[in-house]
N, C-alpha and C positions, 0 to 999 in steps of 0.2 A: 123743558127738561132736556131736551133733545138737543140746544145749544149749551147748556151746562156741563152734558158728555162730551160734545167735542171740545168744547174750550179744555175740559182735563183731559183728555185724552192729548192734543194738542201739546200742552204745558210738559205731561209726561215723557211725547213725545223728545222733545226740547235740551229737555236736563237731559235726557239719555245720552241724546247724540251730543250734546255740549261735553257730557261725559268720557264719552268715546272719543272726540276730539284733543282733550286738555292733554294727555301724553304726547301726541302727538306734536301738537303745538311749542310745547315746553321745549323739546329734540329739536325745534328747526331752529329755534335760537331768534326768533320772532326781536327785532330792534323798536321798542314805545319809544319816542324822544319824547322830555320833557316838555311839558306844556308851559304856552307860552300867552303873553295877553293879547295877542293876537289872534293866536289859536282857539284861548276859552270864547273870545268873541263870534269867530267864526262856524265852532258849534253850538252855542249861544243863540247866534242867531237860526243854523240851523235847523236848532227845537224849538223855535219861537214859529217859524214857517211853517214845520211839519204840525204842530199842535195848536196854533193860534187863529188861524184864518177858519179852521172847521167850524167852530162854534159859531162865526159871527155869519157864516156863508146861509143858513137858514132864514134868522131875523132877516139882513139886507133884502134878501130874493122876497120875502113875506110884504116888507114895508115897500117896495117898489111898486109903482102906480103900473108899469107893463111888464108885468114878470114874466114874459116870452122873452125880453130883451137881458134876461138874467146873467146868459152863458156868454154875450157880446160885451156886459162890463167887467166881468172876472177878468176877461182875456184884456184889455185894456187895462185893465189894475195891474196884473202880472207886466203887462210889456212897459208899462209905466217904470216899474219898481227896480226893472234894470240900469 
């Protein structure tokens, strides 16, 4: 129950202050440049990073025969992928 208040409370908070922003923002004259296929890729991939590795990071550490050595192949996956 107690996380279901903060999560609204949270949200609430959110839209207010988004609220309180949008005039302001509108007045500075904020420059989008159009999007490009370069760009949809690049956040693209962006959301793929931020949301895709969490789900599998469980299983992998689960089915690992030394799962003490869990946090040593993240770090090698990551420095790999650069």
């Amino acid at each position: 129950m107690l996380a279901l208040l903060t999560t609204v409370v949270a949200c609430v908070m959110i839209i207010t202050q988004a609220g309180i922003d949008a005039p302001v923002k509108k007045e500075e004259g904020l420059y989008y440049p159009s999007p490009t296929v370069s760009s949809f890729f690049l956040a693209f991939g962006s959301i793929l990073f931020a949301f895709g590795g969490a789900s599998s990071f469980p299983t992998i550490q689960n089915d690992m025969i030394d799962k003490s050595q869990f946090e040593k192949s993240v770090n090698i996956a990551f420095v790999g992928t650069i």
